[in-house]
C-alpha positions, 0 to 999 in steps of 0.5 A: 500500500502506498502512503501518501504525504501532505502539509500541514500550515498551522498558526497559533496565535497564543502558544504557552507551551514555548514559554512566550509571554507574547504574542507568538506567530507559529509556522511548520510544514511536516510530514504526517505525524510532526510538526516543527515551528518556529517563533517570530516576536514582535519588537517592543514597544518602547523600541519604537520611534517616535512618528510626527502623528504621536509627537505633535511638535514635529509637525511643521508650524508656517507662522503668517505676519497679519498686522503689525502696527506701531501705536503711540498716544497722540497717534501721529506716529512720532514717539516724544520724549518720555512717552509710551508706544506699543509695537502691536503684531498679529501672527497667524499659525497656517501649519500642521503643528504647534508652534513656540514662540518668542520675539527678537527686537534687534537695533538697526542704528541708535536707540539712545534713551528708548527703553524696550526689552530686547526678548519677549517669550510669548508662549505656545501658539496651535495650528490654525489660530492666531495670536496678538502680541504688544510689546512697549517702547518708550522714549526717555527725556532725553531722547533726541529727534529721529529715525529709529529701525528695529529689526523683529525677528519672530521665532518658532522655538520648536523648529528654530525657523525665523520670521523676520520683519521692520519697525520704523518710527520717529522720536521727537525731543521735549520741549520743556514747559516754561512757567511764568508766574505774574502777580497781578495785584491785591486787594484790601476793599470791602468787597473782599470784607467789609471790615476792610480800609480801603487804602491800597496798604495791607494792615493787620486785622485786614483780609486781604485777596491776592490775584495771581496768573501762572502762565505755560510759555514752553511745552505741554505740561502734565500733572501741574500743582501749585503750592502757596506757601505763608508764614505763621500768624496769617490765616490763609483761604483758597479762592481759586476753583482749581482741584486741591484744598487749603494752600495746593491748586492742581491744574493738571495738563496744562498746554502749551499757551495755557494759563490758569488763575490763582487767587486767595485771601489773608487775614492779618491777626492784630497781633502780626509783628512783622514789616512783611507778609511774605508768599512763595508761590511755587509750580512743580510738573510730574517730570520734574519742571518748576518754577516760584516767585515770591510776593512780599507785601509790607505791613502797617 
């Protein structure tokens, strides 16, 4: 009798016999009666390199300038002495991925007396949204008349690539205000206090009202206070309506040609013993600009 031999393709999807935590793929070709196999294991897991898909910081970001704007209060473009402009941007994210980003600001001449910072971390920007950024820059007093250039580099940190634009502006230098103090004159008639004499001299047991105008004859001012300052034995009385109390008006801004009015009143107490009543009258500006003149008045 004859015998005949076939093949047998066998897989084993699990097979504990060998001893194999894993997935086990087993293959044999025999004749009738055994089988031989042989194991294949997949790689590791954790052998396994990381793809663009499992790791979105590798797909490619493609970073879009929108708008870049530079804005300062007065809106003429021009950034004056000891004012604050914004360089304002609007970058878009068009890429397939994430980026990081950071800004560069690099002087393409003279920045004297400008302050910025020169890096600006801004921080994660994802695929298909878009960030606004502002970055201030200002211009000290001492600033002088010109054209500034800076060189802004927008960076993707994930990748290294580069976006690169110019911020052009101008500096104006200050033109300090100048104050002027003028003492128009007092008065001693009953219609200041009906006790009064009316003679033109300033006696004790009078009350007496100054008239003064402080007058801005340079450049625009900020935050202007005036201050009158008296001597014991006097009581002193505001009559100005600016803001402030007791002896201290504040004009706040005061530009270029303004002037404001200041005006109070005294009463000499009977028991004054001094040939003069002397007033300081003083000006101060935030940044540092004053001004004082002194009205002395004899007493009889």
């Amino acid at each position: 009798m004859r015998r005949n031999s076939y093949t047998i393709l066998v897989l084993l999807t699990t097979f504990q016999a060998l001893g194999c935590g894993g997935r086990v793929e087993l293959v044999g070709r025999s004749q009738v009666g055994s089988i031989h196999v042989s194991p294949q294991q997949e790689p590791e897991p954790s052998s396994r390199q990381p793809t663009p898909e499992s790791d979105p910081s590798r797909l490619p970001a493609h970073l879009v300038l929108e708008k870049k704007e530079f804005r300062e209060p007065s809106g003429n473009q021009v950034l004056d002495a000891d004012e604050e402009g914004t360089l304002y941007m609007k970058i878009r994210n068009d890429g397939l991925g994430p980026a990081k980003l950071a800004i560069r600001l690099i002087p393409l001449g003279s920045v004297e007396h400008l302050e910025f910072d020169r890096y600006h971390i801004e921080g994660k920007l994802p695929k298909q949204q878009s960030l606004t950024i502002e970055i201030p820059l200002r211009a000290g007093l001492a600033v002088a008349d010109g054209m500034r250039e800076l060189k802004v580099e927008i960076v993707d940190e994930y990748t290294g690539g580069v976006l690169t634009s110019t911020l052009r502006f101008k500096t104006r230098h200050l033109e300090p205000p100048v104050f002027l103090i003028v003492i128009q004159g007092y008065d001693d008639g009953p219609d200041v206090h009906p006790n009064n004499w009316p003679n033109g001299r300033v006696e004790a047991g009078e009350t007496i009202k100054v008239t003064a105008i402080v007058q801005n004859t340079g450049g625009d001012a900020e935050e202007v206070v005036a201050t009158v300052e008296y001597p014991d034995g006097i009581e002193f009385s505001r009559i100005s309506s600016e803001d402030g109390e007791n002896n201290r008006f504040v004009f706040k801004q005061m530009a270029s040609g303004d002037q404001r009015n200041l005006e109070f009143d005294f009463f000499i107490h009977p028991k004054f013993d001094r040939d003069t009543v002397d007033f300081t009258l003083k000006i101060a500006e935030s940044r540092g600009f004053r001004a004082e003149e002194v009205l002395s008045l004899g007493v009889e």
